[in-house]
C-alpha positions as a Markdown table, in Angstrom:
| # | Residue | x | y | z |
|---|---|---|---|---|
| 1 | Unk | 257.3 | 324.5 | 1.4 |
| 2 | Unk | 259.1 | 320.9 | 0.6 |
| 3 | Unk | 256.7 | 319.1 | -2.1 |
| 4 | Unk | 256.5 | 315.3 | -0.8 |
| 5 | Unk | 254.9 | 312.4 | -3.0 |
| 6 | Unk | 251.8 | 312.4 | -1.0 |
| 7 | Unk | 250.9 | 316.0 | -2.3 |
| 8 | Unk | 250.9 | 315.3 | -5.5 |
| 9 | Unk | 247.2 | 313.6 | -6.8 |
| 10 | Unk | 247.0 | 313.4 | -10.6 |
| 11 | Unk | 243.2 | 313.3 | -11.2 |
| 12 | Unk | 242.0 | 311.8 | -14.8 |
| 13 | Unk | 240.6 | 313.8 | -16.6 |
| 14 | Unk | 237.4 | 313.4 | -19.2 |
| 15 | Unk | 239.6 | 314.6 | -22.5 |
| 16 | Unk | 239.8 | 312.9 | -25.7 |
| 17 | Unk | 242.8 | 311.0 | -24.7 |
| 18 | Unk | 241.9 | 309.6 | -21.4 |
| 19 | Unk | 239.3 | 306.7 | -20.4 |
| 20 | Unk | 235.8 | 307.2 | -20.3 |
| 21 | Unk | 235.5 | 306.1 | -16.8 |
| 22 | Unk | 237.4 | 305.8 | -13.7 |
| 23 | Unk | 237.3 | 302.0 | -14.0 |
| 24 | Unk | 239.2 | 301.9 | -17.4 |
| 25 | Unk | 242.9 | 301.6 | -17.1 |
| 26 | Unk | 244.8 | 304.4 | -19.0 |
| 27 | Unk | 247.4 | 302.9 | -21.8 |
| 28 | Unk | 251.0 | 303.4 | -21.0 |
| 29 | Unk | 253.4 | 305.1 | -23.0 |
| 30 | Unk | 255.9 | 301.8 | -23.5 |
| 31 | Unk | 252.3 | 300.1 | -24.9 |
| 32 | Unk | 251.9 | 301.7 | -27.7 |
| 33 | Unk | 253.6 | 302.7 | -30.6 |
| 34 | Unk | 254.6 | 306.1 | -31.6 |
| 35 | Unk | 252.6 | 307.2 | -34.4 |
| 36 | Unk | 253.9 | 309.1 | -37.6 |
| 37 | Unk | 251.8 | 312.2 | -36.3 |
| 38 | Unk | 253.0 | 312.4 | -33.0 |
| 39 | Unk | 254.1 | 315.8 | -31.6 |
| 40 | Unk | 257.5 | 316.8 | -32.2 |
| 41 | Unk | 259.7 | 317.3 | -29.5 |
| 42 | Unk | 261.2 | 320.2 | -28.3 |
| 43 | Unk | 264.8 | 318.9 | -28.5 |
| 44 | Unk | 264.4 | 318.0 | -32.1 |
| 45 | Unk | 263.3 | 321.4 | -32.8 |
| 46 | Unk | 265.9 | 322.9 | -31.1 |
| 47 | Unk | 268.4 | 321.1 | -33.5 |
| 48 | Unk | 266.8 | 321.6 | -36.2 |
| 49 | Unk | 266.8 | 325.1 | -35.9 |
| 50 | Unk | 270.8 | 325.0 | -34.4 |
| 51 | Unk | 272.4 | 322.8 | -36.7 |
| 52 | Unk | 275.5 | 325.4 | -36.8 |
| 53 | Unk | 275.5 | 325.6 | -33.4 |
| 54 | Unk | 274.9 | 322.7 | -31.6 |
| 55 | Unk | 277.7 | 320.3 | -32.6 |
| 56 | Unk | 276.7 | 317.2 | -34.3 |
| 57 | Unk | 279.6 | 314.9 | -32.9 |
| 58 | Unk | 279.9 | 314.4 | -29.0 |
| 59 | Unk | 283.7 | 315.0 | -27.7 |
| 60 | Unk | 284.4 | 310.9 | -27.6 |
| 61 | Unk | 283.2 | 310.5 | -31.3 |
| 62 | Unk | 285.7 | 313.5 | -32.4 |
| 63 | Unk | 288.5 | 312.0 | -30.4 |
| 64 | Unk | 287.9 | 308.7 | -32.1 |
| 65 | Unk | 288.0 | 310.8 | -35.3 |
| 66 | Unk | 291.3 | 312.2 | -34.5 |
| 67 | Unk | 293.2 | 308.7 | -33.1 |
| 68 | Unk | 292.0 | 307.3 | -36.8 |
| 69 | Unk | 293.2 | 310.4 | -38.8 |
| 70 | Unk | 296.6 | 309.9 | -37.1 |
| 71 | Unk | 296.9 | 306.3 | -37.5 |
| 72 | Unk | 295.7 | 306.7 | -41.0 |
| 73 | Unk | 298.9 | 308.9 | -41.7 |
| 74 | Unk | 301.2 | 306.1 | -40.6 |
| 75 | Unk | 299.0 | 303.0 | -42.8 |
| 76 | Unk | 298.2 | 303.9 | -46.3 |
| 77 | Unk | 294.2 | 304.3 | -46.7 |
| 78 | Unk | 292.8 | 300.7 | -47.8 |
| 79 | Unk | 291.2 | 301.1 | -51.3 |
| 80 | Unk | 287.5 | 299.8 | -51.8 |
| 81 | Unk | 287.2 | 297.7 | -54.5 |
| 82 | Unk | 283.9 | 298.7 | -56.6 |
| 83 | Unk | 281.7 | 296.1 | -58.0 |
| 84 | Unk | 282.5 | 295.0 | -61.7 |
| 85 | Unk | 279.4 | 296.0 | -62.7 |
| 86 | Unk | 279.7 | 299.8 | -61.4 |
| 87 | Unk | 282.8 | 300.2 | -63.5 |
| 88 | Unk | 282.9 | 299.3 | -67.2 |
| 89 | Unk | 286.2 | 297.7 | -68.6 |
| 90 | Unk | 285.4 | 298.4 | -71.9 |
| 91 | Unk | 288.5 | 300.5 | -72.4 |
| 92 | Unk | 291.6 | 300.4 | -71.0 |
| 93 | Unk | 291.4 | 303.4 | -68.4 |
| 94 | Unk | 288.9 | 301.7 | -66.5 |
| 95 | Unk | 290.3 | 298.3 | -67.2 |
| 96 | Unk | 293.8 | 299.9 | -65.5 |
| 97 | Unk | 292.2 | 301.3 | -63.0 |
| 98 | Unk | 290.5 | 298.5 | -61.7 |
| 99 | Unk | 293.6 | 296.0 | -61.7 |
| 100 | Unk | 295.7 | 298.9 | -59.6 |
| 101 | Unk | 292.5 | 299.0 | -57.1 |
| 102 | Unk | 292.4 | 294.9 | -57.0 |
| 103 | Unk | 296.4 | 295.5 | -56.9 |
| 104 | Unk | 296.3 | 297.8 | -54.1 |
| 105 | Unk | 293.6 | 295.8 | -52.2 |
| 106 | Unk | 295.8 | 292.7 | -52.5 |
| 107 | Unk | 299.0 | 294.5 | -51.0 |
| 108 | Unk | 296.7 | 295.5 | -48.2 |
| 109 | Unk | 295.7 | 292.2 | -46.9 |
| 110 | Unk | 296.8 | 290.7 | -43.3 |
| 111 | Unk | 298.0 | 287.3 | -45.0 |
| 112 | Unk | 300.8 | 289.4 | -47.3 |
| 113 | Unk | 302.2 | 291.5 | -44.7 |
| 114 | Unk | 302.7 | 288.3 | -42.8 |
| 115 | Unk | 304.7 | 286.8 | -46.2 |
| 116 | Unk | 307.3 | 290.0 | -46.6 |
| 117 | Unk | 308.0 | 289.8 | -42.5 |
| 118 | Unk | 308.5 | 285.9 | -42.9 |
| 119 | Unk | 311.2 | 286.8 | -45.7 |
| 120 | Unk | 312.5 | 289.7 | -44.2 |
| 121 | Unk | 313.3 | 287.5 | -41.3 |
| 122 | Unk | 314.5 | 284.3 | -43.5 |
| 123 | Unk | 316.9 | 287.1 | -44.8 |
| 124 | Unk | 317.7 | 288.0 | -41.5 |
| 125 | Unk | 319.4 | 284.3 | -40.5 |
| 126 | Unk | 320.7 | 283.7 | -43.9 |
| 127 | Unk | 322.5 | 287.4 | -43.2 |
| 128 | Unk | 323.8 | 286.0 | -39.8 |
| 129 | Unk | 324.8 | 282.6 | -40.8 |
| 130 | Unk | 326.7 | 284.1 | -43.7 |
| 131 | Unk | 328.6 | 286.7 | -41.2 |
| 132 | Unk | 329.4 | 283.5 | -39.3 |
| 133 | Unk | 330.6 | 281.7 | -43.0 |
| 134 | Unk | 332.6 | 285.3 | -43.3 |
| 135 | Unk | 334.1 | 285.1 | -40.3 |
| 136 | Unk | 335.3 | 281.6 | -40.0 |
| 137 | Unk | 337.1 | 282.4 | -43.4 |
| 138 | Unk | 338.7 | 284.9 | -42.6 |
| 139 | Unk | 340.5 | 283.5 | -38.9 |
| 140 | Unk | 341.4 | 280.7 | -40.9 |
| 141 | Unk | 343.2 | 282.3 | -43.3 |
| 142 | Unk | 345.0 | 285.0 | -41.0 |
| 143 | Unk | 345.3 | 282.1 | -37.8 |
| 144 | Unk | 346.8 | 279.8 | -40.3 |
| 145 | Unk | 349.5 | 282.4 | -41.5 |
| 146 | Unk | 350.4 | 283.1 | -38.3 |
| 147 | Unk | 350.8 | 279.5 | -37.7 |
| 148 | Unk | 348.7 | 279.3 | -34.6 |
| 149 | Unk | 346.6 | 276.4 | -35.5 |
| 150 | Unk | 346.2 | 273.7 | -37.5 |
| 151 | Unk | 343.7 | 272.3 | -40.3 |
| 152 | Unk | 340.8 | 269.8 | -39.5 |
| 153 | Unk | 341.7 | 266.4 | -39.6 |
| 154 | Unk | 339.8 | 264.8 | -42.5 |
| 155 | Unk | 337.9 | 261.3 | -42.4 |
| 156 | Unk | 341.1 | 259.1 | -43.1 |
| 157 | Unk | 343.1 | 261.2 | -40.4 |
| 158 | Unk | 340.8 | 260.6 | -37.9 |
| 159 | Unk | 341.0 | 256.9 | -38.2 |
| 160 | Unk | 344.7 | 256.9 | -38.8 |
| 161 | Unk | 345.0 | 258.5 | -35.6 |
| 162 | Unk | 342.0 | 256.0 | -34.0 |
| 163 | Unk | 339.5 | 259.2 | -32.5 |
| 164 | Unk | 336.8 | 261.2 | -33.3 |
| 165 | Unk | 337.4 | 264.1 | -32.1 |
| 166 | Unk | 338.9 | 267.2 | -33.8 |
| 167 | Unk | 341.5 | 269.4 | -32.0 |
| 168 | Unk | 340.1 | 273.0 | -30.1 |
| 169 | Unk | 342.0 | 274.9 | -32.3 |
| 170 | Unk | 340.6 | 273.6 | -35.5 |
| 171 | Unk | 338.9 | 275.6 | -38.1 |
| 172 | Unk | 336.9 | 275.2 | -41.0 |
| 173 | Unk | 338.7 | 273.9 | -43.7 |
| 174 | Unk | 338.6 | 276.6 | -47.3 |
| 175 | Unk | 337.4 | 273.9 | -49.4 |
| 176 | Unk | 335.1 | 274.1 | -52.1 |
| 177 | Unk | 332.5 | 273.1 | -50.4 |
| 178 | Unk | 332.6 | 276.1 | -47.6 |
| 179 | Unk | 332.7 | 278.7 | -50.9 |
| 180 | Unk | 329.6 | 276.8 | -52.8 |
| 181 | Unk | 327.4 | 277.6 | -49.4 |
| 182 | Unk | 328.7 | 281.2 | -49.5 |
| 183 | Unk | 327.4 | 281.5 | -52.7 |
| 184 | Unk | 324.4 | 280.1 | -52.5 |
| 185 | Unk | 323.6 | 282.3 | -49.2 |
| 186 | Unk | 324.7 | 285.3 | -51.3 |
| 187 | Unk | 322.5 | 284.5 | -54.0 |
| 188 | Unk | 319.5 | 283.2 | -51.6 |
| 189 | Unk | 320.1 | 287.0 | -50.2 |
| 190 | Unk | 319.9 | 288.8 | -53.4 |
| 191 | Unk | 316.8 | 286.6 | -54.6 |
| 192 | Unk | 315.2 | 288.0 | -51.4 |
| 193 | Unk | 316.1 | 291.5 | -51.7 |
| 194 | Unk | 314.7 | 291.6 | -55.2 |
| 195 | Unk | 311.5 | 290.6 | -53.9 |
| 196 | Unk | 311.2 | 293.5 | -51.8 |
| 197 | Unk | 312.7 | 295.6 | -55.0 |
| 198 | Unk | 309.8 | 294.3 | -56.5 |
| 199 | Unk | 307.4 | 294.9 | -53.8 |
| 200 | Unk | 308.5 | 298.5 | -53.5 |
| 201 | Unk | 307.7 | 299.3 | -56.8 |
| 202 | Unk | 304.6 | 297.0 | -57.1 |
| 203 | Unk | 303.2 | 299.4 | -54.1 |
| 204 | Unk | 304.3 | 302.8 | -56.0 |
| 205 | Unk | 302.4 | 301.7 | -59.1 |
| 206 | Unk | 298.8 | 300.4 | -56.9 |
| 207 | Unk | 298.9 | 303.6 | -54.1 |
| 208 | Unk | 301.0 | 306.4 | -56.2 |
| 209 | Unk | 302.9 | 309.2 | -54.8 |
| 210 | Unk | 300.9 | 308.7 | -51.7 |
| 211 | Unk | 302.9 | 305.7 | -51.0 |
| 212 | Unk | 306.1 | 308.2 | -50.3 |
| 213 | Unk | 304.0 | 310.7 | -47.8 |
| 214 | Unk | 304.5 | 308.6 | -45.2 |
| 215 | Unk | 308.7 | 308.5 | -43.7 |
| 216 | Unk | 308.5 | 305.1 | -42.9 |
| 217 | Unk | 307.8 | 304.3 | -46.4 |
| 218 | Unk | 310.6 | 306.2 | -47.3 |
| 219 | Unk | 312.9 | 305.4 | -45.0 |
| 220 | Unk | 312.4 | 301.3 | -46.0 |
| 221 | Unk | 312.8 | 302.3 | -49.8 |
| 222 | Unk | 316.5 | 303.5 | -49.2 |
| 223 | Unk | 317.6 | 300.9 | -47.0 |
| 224 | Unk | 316.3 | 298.0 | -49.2 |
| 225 | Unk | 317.7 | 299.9 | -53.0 |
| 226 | Unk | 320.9 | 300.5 | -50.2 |
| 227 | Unk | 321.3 | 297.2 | -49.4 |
| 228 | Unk | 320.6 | 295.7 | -52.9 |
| 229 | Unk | 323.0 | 298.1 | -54.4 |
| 230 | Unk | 325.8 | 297.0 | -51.5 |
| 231 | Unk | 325.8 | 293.8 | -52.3 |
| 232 | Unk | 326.3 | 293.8 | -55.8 |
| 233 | Unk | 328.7 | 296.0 | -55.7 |
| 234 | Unk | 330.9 | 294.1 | -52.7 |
| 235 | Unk | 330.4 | 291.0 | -54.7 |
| 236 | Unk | 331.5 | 292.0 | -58.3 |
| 237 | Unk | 333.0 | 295.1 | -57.8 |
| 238 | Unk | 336.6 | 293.3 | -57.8 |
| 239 | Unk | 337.1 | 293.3 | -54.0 |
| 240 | Unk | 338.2 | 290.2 | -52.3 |
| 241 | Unk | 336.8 | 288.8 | -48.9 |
| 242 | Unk | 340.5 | 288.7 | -47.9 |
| 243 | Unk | 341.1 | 292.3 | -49.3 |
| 244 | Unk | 337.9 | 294.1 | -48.6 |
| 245 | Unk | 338.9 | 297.2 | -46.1 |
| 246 | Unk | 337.7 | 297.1 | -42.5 |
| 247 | Unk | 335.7 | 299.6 | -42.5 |
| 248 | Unk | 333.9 | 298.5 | -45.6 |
| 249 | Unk | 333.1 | 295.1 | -44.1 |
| 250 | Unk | 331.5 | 296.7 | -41.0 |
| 251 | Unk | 329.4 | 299.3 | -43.0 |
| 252 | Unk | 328.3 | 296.1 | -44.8 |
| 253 | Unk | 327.4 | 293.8 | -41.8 |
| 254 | Unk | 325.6 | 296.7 | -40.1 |
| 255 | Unk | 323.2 | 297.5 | -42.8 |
| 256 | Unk | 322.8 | 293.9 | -43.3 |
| 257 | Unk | 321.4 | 294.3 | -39.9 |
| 258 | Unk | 319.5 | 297.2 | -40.4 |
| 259 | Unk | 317.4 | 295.5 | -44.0 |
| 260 | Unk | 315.4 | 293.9 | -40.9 |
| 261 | Unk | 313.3 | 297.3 | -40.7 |
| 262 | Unk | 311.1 | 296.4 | -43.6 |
| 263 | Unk | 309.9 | 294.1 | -41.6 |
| 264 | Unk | 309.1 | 296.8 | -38.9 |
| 265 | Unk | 307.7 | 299.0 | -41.5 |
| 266 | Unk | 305.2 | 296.3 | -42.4 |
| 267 | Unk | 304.5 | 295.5 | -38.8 |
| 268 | Unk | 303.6 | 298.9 | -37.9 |
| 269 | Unk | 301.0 | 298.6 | -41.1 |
| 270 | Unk | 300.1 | 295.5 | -39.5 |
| 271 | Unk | 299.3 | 297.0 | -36.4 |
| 272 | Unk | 297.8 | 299.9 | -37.4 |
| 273 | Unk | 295.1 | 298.3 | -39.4 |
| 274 | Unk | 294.3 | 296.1 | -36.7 |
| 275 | Unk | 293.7 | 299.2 | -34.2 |
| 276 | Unk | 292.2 | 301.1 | -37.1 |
| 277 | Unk | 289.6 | 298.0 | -37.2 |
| 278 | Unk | 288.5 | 297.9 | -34.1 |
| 279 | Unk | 288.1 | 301.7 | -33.1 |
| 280 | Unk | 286.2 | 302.1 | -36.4 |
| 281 | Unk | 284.1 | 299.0 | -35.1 |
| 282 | Unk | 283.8 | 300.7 | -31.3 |
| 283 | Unk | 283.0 | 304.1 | -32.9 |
| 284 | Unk | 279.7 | 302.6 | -35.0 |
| 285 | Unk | 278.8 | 300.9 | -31.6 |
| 286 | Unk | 279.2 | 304.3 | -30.0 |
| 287 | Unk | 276.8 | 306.2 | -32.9 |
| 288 | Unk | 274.2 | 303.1 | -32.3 |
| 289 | Unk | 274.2 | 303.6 | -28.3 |
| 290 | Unk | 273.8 | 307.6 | -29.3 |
| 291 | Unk | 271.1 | 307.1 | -31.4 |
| 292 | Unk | 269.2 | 305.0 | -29.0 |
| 293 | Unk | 270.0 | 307.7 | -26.5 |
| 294 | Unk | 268.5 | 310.4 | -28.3 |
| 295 | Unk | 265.4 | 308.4 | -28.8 |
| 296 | Unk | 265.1 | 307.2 | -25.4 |
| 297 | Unk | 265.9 | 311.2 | -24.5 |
| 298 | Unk | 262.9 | 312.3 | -27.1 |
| 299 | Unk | 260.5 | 309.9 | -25.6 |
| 300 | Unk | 261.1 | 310.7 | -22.4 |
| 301 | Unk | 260.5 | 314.6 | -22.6 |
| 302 | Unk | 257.1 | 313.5 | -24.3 |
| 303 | Unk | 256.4 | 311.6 | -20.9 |
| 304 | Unk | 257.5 | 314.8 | -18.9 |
| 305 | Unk | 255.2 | 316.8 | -21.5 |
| 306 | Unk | 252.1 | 314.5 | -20.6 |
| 307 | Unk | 252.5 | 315.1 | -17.5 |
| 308 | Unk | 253.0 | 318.6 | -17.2 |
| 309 | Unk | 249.7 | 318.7 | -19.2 |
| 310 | Unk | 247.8 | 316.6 | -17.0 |
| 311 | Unk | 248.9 | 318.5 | -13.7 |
| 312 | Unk | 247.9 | 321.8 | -15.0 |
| 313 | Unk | 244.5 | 320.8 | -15.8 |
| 314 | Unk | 244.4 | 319.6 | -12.3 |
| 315 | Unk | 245.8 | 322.4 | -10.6 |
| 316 | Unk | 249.0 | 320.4 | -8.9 |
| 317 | Unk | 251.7 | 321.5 | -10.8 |
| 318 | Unk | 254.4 | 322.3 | -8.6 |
| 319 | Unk | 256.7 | 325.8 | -8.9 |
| 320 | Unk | 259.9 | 325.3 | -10.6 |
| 321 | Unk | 261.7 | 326.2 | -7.2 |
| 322 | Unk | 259.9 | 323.4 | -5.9 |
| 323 | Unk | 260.8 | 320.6 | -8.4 |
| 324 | Unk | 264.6 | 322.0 | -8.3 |
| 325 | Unk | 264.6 | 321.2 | -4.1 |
| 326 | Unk | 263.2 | 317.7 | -4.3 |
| 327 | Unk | 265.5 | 316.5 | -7.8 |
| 328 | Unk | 268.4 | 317.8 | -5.6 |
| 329 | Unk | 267.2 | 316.0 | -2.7 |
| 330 | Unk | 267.0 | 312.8 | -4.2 |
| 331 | Unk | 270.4 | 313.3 | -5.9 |
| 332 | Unk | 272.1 | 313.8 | -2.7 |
| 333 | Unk | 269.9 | 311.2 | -1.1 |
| 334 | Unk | 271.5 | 308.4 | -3.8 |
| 335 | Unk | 274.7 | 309.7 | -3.6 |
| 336 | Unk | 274.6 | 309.0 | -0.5 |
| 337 | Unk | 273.2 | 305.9 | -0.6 |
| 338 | Unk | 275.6 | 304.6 | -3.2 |
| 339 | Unk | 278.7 | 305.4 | -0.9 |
| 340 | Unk | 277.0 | 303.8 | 1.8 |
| 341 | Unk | 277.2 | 300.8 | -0.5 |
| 342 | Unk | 280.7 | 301.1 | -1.2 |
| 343 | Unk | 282.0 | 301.7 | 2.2 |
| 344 | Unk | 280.1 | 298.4 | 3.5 |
């Protein structure tokens, strides 16, 4: 026999808890608050007494865990800076400590990473404008041996010769001037690798050995001590621009090149702290909308509870055969209902 909505009656009661007469309305449950006395649920007694069984993460809140542990192995843990009044900096030790935490907190910030990819790139073009100084050289001085072109025309050549236009074959003139802005690009090159020396060794002495755990770390280290031992040693170890080996000059220009992945290395920082960021933010939104699930749960089975109680007293308590039919029942009836919905 199917339980419909018209056999159930609740009848009030005369208890403690319920109105005197039939006139008084009952309070509802969302009226009042939940006293410190109230009856504890069965759910929280269940965990309670399960706390090594019943895990205390859901499956989203470990995966969450998981993506953060793995990004964390490719960004170096940001250091929390204590108040000054938790440490003392009466002696050194905790004096030292404190700069290397304020040190390593500094390196960490969005506005510095965006500095070292600015110079890395400003290293980048001074790198390709001096291959294009390099190159210019060097087909003038093998075109002109060869006798296949001819020399700019200077200012007073031009207007000997009444135009302003310089022939297709010229090249740039060797002059003084042409060797002054190789230098300064060479210089301008080193004075922006030492920086990153300097970085490199900054970030060993805030994060320690735990800078080195992570390859990319590693992997920038070489290429930038690479590239600033490569171009001290093309540039006083004796070897001429017209004399350097072919081989050498491309080993040079390609790992000129490749300096531009500490600039990757710090944008996969970047990026990882911004991700980091936001799935720690969607994870303590995820905890809140648990919490208030678990409460909402809780109160809810106390509803259920009151009205098991009050349908025993009166005698219309249905079997749990029929409760089972009629919740599936109305499952399948809104399951229908909704792909009705969806279909029109």
């Amino acid at each position: 026999m199917d339980l419909t909505e018209s056999d159930v009656i609740v009848i009030p009661v005369l208890s403690d808890d319920a109105p005197r007469n039939l006139t008084e309305k009952p309070e509802s449950y969302e009226d009042k608050s939940v006293p410190i006395n109230m009856k504890i649920s069965n759910w929280t007694k269940v965990k309670a007494a399960n706390r090594r069984i019943l895990p205390r993460k859901s499956m989203g809140e470990v995966k969450l865990s998981k993506i953060i542990d793995e990004l964390r192995k490719l960004a170096i843990e940001v250091q929390e800076i204590q108040e000054d009044d938790k440490i003392s900096a009466n002696n050194s030790i905790n004096s030292l400590r404190l700069f290397r935490r304020r040190l390593a907190s500094f390196l960490q910030k969005t506005k510095f990473h965006y500095v070292i990819i600015l110079l890395v790139f400003t290293d980048l073009i001074v790198v390709l404008v001096d291959l294009v100084l390099g190159e210019n050289i060097k087909m003038h001085v093998f075109i002109n041996l060869a006798q296949l072109s001819s020399p700019c025309l200077t200012e007073e050549e031009m207007k000997f010769y009444n135009t302003t236009e310089q022939r297709d074959t010229c090249l740039l003139n060797h002059s003084i001037y042409l060797v002054r802005a190789d230098l300064f690009l060479f210089y301008f090159s080193v004075l922006l690798l030492i920086t990153f020396v300097l970085e490199i060794f900054i970030s060993f002495y805030a994060f320690g050995w735990k800078y080195y755990m992570n390859p990319i770390y590693i992997v920038d280290s070489i290429i930038v001590f690479s590239s600033f031992i490569m171009e001290m040693y093309f540039h006083y170890g004796n070897i001429g621009r017209a004399g350097r080996a072919a081989a050498a000059i491309v080993i040079l220009r390609l790992w000129k090149i490749i300096r531009a992945i500490h600039a990757v290395a710090h944008s996969i920082t970047l990026k990882n702290r911004v991700m980091i960021k936001k799935i720690q933010e969607a994870r303590l939104l995820l905890e809140e909308e648990k919490q208030q699930t678990e409460q909402l749960l809780e109160k809810q089975e106390i509803k259920i509870e009151y009205f098991i109680k009050i349908l025993t007293i009166s005698g219309k308590l249905p079997s749990t055969t029929q409760i089972d039919n009629h919740v599936n029942s109305m499952w399948e009836q809104r399951k229908n209902n909704t792909i009705n919905m969806l279909k029109h």
